[in-house]
C-alpha positions in Angstrom: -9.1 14.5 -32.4 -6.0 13.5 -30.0 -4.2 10.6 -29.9 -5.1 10.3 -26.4 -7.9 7.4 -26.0 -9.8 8.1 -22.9 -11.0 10.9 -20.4 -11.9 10.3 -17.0 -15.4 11.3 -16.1 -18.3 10.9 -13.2 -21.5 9.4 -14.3 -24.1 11.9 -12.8 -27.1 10.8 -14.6 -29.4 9.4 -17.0 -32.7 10.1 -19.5 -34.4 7.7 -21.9 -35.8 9.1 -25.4 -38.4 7.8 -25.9 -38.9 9.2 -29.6 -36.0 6.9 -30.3 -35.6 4.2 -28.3 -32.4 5.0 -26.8 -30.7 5.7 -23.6 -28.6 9.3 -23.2 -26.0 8.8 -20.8 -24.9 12.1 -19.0 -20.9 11.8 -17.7 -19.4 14.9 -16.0 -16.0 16.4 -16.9 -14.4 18.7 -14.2 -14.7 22.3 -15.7 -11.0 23.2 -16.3 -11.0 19.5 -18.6 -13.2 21.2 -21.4 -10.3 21.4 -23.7 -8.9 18.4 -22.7 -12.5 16.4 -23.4 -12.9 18.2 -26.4 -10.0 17.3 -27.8 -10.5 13.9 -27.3 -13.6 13.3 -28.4 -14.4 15.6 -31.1 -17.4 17.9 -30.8 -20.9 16.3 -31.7 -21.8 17.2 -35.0 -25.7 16.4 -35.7 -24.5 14.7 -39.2 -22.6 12.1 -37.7 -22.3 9.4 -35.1 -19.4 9.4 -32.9 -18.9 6.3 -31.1 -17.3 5.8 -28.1 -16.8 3.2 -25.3 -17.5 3.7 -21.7 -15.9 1.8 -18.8 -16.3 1.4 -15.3 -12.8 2.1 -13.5 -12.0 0.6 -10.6 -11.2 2.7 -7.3 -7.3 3.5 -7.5 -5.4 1.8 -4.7 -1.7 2.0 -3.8 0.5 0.1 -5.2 1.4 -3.0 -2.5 4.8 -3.0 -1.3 7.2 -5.2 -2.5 7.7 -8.0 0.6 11.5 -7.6 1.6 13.0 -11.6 3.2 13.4 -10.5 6.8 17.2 -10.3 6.3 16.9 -7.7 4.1 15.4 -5.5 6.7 18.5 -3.0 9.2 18.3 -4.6 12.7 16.5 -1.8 14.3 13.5 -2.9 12.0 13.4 -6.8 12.9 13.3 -5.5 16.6 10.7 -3.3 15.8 8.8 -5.8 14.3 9.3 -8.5 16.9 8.4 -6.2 19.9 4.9 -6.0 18.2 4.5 -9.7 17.9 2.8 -11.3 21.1 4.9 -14.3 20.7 8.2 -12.3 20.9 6.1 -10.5 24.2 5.4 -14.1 25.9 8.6 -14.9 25.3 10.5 -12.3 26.2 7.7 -12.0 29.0 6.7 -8.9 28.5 3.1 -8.0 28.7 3.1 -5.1 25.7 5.0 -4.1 22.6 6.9 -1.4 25.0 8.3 -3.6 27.7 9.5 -6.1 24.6 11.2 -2.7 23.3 12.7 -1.9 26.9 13.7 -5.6 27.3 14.9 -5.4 23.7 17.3 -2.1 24.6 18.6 -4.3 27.9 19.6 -7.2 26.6 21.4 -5.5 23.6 23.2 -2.3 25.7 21.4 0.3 23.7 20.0 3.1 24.5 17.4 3.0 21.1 16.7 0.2 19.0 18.0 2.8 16.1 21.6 1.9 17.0 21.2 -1.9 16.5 21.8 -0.6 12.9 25.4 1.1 14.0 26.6 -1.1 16.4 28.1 -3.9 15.4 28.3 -5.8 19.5 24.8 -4.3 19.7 23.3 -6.1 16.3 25.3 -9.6 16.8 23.2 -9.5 20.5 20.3 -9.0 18.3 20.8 -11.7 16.3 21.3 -14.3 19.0 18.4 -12.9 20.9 16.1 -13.4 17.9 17.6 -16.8 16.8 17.4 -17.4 20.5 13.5 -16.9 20.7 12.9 -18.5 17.1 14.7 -21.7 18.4 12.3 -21.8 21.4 9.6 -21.6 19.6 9.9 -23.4 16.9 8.9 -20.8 14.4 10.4 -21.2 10.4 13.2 -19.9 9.9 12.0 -17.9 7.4 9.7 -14.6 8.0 8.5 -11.7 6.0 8.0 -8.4 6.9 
């Protein structure tokens, strides 16, 4: 046997034996995993038990992304995100994420949000605009992304 302590298998079926009270469990191994199976767990020898343990994995999930403190986020970001909250839209009145993006460009002198990351009269706008509608609102001063 391998040091390796676990293969990853489908549980396709089941069959009782009745002749000795017991349950056989059928897994399935992908085809091209023989080896790989084999080596891990021996193959059955009708002198001797081999026992193993068998346990339901979970459905893999991404991994969740780290929450970054909204100053760690470039400008062009924050502006993104704000343009797709409603209550940067009432504010700003604008009646969709799009007009907050056109008002957005306006009020800063850009031509793309991108360039509130590379121009520095263009991201010190931003920044008053945003503290600006954070004031008015009374929203914390803190917010994640």
């Amino acid at each position: 046997m391998t040091d390796r302590a676990a293969i990853k298998a489908t549980f396709s079926d089941w069959r009782p034996v009745k002749t000795r009270k017991v349950l056989q469990l059928i897994f399935e191994v992908p085809l091209e995993q023989t080896e790989l199976a084999m080596k891990a767990l021996g193959v059955p020898q009708p002198d001797q038990e081999t026992w193993c343990a068998i346990a339901l994995l979970r459905p893999e999930t991404k991994p969740e992304k780290p929450q970054r403190h909204w100053d760690q986020l470039k400008p062009s970001q924050q502006a993104g995100i704000a343009c797709d909250d409603p209550r940067f839209q009432k504010w700003a009145n604008c009646p969709n994420a799009e007009d907050a993006a056109v008002f957005v460009r306006d009020v800063c002198g850009v031509a793309s949000r991108a360039e509130l990351d590379v121009n520095r009269d263009a991201c010190f706008v931003w920044g008053k605009l945003y503290a600006d509608f954070r004031q008015q609102t009374g929203l914390e001063t803190e917010q994640r992304s």
